[in-house]
MARGU-93367 format. One record per residue: x, y, z of N, C-alpha, C in turn; residue in one letter. Coordinates in pm, whole numbers, plus 50000, padded with zeros to 5 digits. Layout:
BEGIN
XYZXYZXYZa ...
//
This chain:
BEGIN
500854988050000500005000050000500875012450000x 500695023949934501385034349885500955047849938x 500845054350004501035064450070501345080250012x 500325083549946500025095149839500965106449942x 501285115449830502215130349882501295134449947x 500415139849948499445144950027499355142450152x 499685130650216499695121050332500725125350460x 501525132850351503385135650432503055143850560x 502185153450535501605161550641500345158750720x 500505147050761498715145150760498205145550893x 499395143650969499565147551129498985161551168x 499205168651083498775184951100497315189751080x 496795176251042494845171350992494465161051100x 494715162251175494095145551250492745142351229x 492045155851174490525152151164490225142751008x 491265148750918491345138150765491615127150840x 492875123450923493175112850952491985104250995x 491315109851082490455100051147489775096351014x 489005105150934488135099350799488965087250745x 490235090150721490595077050618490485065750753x 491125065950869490505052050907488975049150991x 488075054350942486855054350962486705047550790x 486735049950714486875043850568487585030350526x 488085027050644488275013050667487555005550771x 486494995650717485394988850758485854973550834x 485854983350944486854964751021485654967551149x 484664960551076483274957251215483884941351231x 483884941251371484504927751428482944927451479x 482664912551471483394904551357483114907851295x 483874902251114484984892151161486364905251205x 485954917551163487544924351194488024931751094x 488924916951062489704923250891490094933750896x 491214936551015491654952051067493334949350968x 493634942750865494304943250798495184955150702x 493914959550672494404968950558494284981850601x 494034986650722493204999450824494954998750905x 495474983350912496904984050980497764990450903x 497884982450781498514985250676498725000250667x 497435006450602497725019050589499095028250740x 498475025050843499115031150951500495026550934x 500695013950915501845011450871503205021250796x 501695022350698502595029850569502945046750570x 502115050250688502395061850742503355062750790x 503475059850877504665058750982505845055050890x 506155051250785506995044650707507555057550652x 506885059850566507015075850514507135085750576x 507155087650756507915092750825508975089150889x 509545081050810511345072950826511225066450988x 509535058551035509805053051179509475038451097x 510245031251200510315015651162508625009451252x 508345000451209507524995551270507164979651231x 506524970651344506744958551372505234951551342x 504904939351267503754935151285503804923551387x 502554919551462502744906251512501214903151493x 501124888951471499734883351454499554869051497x 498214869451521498094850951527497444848751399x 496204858451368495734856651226496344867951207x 497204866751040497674874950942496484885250926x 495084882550940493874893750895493974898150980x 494704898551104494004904051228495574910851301x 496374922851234497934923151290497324934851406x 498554933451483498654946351571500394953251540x 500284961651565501324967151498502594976851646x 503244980051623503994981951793505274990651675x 505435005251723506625010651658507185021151783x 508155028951736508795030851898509715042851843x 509785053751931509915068151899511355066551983x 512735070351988513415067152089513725086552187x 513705080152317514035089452380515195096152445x 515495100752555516855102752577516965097052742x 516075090452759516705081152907516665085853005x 515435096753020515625105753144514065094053218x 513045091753149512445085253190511715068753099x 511015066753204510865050553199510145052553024x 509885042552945508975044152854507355044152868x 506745048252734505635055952750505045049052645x 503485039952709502875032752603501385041852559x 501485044452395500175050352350499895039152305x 498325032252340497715022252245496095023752221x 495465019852121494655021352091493805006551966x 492695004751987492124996551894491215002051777x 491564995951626491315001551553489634993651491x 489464979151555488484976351504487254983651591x 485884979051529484504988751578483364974951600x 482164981751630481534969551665480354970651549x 479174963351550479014965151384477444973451408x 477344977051247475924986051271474724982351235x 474634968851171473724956851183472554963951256x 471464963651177470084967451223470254980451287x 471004988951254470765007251273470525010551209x 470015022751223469115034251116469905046551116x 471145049051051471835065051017471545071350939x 471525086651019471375098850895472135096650816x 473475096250824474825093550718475425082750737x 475985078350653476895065750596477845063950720x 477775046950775478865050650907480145045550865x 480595046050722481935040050669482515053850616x 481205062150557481495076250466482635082250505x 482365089050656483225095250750482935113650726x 481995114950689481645126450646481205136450750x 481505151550743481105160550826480295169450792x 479215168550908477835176550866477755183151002x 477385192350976477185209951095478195208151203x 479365203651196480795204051294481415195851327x 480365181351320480315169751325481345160151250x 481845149851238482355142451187481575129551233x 481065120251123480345111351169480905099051105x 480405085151156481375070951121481505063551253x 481265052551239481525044251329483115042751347x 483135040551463484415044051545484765056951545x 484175066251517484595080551580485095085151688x 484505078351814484715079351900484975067951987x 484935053751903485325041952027485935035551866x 487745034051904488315044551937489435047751807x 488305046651689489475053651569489605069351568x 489025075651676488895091951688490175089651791x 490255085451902491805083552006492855077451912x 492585068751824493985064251785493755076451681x 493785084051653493925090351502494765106651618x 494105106251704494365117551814495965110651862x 496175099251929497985094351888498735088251809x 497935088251695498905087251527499445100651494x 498795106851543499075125651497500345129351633x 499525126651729500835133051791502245128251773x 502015112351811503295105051739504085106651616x 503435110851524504305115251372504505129751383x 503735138251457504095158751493505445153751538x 505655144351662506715142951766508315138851644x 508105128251555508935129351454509325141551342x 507835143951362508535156151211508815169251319x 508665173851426509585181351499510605174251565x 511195168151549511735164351597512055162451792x 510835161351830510585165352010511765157352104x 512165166952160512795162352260511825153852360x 512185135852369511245129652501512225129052610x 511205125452680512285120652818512485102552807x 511875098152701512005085352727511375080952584x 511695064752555511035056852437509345062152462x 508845061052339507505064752311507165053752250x 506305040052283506595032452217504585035152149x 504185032352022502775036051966502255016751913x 500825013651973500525004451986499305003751922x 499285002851767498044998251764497264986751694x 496224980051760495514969551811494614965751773x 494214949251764492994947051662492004937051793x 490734937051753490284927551813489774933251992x 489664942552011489254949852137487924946652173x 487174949152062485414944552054485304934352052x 485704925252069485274910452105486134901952184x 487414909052276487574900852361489264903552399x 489794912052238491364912352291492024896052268x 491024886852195492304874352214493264874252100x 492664882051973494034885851854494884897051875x 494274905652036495164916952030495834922452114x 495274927152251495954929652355496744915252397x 495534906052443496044893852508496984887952443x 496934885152313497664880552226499174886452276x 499804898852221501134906152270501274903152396x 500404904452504500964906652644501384889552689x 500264881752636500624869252660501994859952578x 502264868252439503314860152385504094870952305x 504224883952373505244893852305505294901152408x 505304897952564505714910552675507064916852670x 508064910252589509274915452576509624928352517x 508414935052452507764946052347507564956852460x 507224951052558506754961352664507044965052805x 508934961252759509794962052864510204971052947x 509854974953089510284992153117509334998853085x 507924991053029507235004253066506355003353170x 505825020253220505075017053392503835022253334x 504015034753240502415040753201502345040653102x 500635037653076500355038752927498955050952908x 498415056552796497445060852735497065053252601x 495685053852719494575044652585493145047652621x 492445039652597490685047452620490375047752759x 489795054452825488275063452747488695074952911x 488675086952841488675096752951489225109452854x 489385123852985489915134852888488645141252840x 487445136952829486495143052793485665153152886x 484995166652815484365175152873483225170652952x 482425166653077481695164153146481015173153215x 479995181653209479485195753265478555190153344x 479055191253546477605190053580477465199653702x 476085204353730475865213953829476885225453802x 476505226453635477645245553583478865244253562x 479145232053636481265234753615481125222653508x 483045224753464482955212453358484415202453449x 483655192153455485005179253483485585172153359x 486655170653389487345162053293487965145153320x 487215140953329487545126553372488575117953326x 489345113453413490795105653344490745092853423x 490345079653283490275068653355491725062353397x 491205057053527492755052853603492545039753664x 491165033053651490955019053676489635019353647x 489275006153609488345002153551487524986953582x 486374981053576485934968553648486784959953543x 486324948453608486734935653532485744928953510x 485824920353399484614915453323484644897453389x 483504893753434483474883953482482114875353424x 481994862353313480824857553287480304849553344x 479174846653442478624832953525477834828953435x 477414815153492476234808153439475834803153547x 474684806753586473714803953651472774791753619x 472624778253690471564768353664470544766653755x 469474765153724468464762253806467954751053782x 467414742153829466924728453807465234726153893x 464664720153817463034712753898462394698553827x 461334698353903460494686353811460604694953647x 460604681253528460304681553424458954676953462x 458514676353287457124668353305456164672553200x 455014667653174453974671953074453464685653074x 453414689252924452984707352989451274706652998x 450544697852983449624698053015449174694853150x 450144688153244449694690953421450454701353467x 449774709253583450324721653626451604717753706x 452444727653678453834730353768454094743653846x 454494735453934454534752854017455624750054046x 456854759054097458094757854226458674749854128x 458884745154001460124744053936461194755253861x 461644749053735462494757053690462754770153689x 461024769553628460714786453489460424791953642x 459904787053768459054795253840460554802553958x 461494792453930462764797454003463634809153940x 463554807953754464004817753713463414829053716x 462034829653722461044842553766461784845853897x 461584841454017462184845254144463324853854105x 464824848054042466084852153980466004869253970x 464914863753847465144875453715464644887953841x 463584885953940462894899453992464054901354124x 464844891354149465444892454275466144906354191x 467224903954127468014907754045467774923153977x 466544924153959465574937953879465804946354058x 465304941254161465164950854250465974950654410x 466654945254384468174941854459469454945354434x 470374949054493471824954554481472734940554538x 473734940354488475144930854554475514947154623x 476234939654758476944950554867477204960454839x 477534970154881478254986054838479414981254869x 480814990654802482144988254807482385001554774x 483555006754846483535018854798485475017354744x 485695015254629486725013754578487565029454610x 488855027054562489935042754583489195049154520x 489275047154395488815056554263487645065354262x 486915052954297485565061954341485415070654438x 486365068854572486205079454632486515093254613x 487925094554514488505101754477487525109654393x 487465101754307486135107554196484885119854259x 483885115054391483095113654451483735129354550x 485165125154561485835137954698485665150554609x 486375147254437486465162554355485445162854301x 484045154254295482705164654264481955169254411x 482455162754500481715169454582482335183954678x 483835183354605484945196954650484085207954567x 483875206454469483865212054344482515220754307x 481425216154396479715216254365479185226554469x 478035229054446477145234954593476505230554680x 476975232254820476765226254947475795217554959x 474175216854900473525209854891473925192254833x 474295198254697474745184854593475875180154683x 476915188254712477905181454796477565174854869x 476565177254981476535167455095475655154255093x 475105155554953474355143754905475115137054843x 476485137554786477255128854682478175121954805x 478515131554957479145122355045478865112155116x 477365115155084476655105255218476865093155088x 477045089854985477475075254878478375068754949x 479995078455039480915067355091480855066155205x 479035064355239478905060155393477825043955313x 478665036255342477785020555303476755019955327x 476175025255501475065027355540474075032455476x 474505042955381473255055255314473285051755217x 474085039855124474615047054973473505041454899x 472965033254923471845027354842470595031554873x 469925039954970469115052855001469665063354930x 470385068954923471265080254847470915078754711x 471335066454678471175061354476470135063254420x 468745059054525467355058354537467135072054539x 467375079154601466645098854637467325099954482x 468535100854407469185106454323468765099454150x 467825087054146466905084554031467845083253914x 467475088353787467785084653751470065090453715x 470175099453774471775108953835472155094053886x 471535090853956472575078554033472575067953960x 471775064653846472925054353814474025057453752x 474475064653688476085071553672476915062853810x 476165067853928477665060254052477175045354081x 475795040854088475255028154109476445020854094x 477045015753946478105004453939479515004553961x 479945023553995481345022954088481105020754218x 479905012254308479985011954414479284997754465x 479184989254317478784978454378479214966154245x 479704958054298479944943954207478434944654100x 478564942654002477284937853906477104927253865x 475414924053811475574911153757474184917253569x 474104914453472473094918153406473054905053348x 471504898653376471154886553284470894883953166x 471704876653090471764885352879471184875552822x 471124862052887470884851852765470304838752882x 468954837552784468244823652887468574812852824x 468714799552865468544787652787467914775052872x 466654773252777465784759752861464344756752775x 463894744152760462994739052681463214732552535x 463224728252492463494717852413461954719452321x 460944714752352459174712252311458534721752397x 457564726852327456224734052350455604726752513x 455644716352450454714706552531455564699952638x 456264701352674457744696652754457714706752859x 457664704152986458234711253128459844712453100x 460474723353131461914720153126462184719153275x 463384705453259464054704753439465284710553455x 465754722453394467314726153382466934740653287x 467094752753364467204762053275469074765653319x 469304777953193470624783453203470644797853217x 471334806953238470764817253282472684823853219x 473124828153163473904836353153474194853053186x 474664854753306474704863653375476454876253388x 476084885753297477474897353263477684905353393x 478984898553468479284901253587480524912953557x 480414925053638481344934853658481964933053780x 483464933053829483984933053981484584943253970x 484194954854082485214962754110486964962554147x 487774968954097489074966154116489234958854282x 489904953654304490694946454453489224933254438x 488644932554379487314916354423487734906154339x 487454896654335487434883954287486264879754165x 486554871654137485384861454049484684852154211x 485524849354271485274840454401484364848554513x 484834861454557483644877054552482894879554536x 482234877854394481184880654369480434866154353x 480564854354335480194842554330479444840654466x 479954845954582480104846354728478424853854721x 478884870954684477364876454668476144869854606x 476574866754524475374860554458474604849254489x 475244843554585474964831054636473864835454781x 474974844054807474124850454924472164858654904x 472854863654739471604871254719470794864154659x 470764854654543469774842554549469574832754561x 470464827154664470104810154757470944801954688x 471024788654742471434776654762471154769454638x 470074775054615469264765254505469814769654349x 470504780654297471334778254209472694775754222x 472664771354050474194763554110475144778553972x 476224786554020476734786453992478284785953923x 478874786953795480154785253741480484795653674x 481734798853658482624812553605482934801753440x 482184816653347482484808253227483764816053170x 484184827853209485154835553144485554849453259x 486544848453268486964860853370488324870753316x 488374877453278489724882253293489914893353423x 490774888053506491194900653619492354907453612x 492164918053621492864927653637493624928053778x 494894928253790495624926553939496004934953997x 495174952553917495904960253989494894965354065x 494804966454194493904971754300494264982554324x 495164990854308494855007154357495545014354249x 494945018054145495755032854067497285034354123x 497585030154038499225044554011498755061454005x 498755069854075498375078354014499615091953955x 500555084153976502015093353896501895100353774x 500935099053702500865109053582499495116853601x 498925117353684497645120153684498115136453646x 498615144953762498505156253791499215163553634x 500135153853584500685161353480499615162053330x 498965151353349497595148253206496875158153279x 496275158953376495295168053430495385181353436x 496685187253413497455202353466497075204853306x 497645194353203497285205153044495575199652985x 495035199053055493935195953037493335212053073x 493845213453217493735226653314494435243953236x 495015239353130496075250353085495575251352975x 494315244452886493255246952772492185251352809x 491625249152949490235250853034490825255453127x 490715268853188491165273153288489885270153434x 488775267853365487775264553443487395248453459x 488455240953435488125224153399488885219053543x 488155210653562488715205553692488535189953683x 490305186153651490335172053625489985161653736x 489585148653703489175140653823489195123953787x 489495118153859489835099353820488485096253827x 488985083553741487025080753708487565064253686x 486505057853736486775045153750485665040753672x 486135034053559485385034153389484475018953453x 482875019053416482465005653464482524994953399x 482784997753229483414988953143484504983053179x 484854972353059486344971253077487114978752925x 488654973452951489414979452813490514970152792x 491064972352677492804968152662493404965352820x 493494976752838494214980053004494224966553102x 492944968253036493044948753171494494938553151x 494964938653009495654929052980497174936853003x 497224949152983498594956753019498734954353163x 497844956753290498034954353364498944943753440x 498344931853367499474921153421500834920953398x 501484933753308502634937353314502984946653376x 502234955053488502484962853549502524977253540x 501634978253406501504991453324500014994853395x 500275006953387499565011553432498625020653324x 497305019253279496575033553201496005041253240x 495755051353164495145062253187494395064753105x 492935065953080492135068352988492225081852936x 493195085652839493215100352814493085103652655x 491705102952618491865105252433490625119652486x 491575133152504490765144352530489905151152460x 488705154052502487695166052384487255171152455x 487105183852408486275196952448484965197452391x 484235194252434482585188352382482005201852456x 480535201452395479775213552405478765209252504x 478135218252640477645218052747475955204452744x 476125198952833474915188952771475135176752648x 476425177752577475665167752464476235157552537x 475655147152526476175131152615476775123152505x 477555118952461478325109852373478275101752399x 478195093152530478255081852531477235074052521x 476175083652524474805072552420475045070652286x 476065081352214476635074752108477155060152074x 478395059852162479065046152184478165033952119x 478545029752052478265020351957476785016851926x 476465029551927474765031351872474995037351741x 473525040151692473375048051552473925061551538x 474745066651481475005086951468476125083151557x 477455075251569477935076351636478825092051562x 479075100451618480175111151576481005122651659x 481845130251625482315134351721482755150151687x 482565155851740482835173751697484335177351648x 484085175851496485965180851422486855185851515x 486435199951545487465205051675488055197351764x 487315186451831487765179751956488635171151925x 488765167151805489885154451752491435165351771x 491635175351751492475187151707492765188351878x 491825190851943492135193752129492765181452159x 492635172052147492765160852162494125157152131x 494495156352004495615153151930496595165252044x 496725178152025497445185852059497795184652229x 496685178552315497135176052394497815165452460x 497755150952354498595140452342500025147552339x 500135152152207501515157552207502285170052345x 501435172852413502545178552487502215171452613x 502155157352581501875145452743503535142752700x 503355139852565504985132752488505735139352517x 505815153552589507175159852615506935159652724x 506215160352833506175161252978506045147653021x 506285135953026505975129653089507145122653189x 508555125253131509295124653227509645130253364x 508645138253323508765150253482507835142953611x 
//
């Protein structure tokens, strides 16, 4: 793939940038983040930086290239995933491959999860070459296939059979934080610094089978009814993780006395689930930084119409707050609906780091503070998961920092992999520019 003159400067556009890889259609599945690599590849090439593929499937590379520094500090991981999730049964105003901009907008799937962040450190990373920037350290640029469905061609893949790639380093930037958040008049800027871990149960319930023409009561279906309502109007424990408190201390530093003293009474265990309740639909925003989750996605049971089933399945999308277990929340759940199901961990990945690093915070947060003189940065403990889970077990630490200056009220993250996903031209440009001066400060 060939890399038009036009291209040489293209760092100085991050908003073109993002269009051309929004114009590469890698909905995982299946992916096919091939030629979306390629291109990046060929960028970086034509700015005289070397760069590395590694794959398990050839369709599916992640790519790892490396800026060198001068040894004052540790190295510095930017990574980002280039595949998207798919738009299958949506209804868009505009084309979500087009990448086209209408009234300020830039619209396309992955705009904002996260070919708008990697396009925001493809730019800074190639500015940092063609000025030639003084770092304090290797800059090593990571980007990644396979995020939307699990990380096993991409994060996991490298960390599990290429950690040697990611030697010496302590911090990284990758999704989701940096963004404008306006509430009660002021604007926060949230910088993710830990995040849950994704934990899948399966839940079984068992009763009499039998003819569906004699009545059944107190079996299967009548146990998964119990489940499903326990579950609709019940909480697992309060926990009040670091992050969240932190989070919770600078909106409630930050607010008026009223709102303040209602956001403190959350890190009293006693109140917090009275508190969640007075605060409707505001509280669920903190609901899942303060309690293990479980959401029931998928039933399985019955065979015939006419057939009692004696065995339903119940697939249940478990979140653990940082420092808990799969064994933790197994514990809750047992507690919260009895004896009488049986369950098993079908998939877990944990994350081992229980308390934030927070060594780069103040310096991502200070030029966040030096564009917004009125922005007041704050850790946010993301209830998703990310990449990050799998850096972790090398001791890296992230920071969710792909920054925008978004306009008062609009919520983006009902965007997130819905219909109209898009993102305001300008903010790719705030964004990009403030990557690049993380790349010169971060040795400090």
């Amino acid at each position: 793939m060939q890399v038009e003159e036009s291209a040489a400067d293209i760092y100085q556009r991050p908003e073109e940038l993002l269009q051309r890889l929004i114009r590469f259609d890698t909905t995982n599945p299946p992916g096919n983040e091939a030629a979306c690599v390629g291109y990046i590849r060929d960028l970086l090439a034509a700015a005289g930086i070397e760069s590395a593929l590694f794959a398990r499937d050839p369709a599916r590379p992640n790519l790892i290239a490396r800026l060198p520094g001068d040894g004052r500090a540790a190295p510095l991981l930017l990574y980002g995933h280039v595949d998207v999730v798919t738009t299958e049964h949506q209804q868009w105003a505009h084309s979500p491959f087009a990448a086209e901009v209408h009234d300020g907008f830039l619209w396309g799937r992955g705009a904002l999860d996260m070919k708008g962040g990697v396009a925001m450190m493809l730019s800074a990373f190639l500015r940092a070459k063609a000025e030639d920037l003084a770092l304090p350290g290797d800059v090593v640029l990571c980007i990644l296939s396979d995020e939307e469905a699990g990380g096993n061609q991409g994060a996991r893949f490298l960390v599990e059979q290429h950690a040697d790639q990611f030697a010496g380093i302590r911090y990284a930037i990758g999704e989701f934080g940096g963004f404008t958040l306006t509430i009660g008049g002021r604007r926060f800027y949230p910088i993710m610094v830990a995040e849950k871990q994704s934990c899948v149960v399966q839940a079984t319930l068992r009763g009499p089978g039998g003819h569906a023409a004699l009545p059944a009561r107190n079996g299967a279906m009548a146990k998964l009814a119990a489940l499903l309502r326990t579950l609709n109007i019940r909480r697992l424990p309060v926990h009040v993780p670091t992050t969240t408190r932190l989070m919770i201390e600078t909106l409630a530093g930050s607010l008026s006395a009223p709102t303040a003293l209602l956001l403190r009474q959350l890190l009293r265990p006693a109140l917090t689930d009275t508190v969640l309740d007075l605060m409707g639909r505001q509280g669920d925003n903190f609901d899942p930084l303060l309690h293990n989750t479980v959401n029931a996605t998928i039933v399985r049971g019955g065979e015939k119409d006419n057939v009692i089933p004696s065995e339903i399945t119940i697939t249940l999308d478990g979140r653990i707050l940082p420092g808990y277990t799969s064994d933790d929340l197994l514990r809750e759940l047992r507690k919260l609906l009895g004896k009488e199901v049986e369950f098993s961990v079908l998939l877990h990945d944990p994350n081992p780091a229980k308390e934030p690093d927070m060594g780069l915070f103040e310096m991502l947060g200070g030029i966040l503070k030096e564009r917004d003189q009125q922005g007041i940065p704050m850790p946010l403990l993301l209830g998703a998961v990310t990449d990050g889970r799998f850096f972790s077990r090398l001791g890296i630490q992230t920071y969710g920092y792909t920054p925008m200056q978004l306009p008062a009220g609009w919520n983006f993250t009902n965007l997130i992999h819905a219909a109209d996903e898009r993102v305001p031209v300008e903010a790719i440009a705030f964004g990009s520019d403030a990557i690049y001066t993380a790349l010169h400060r971060f040795g400090g």
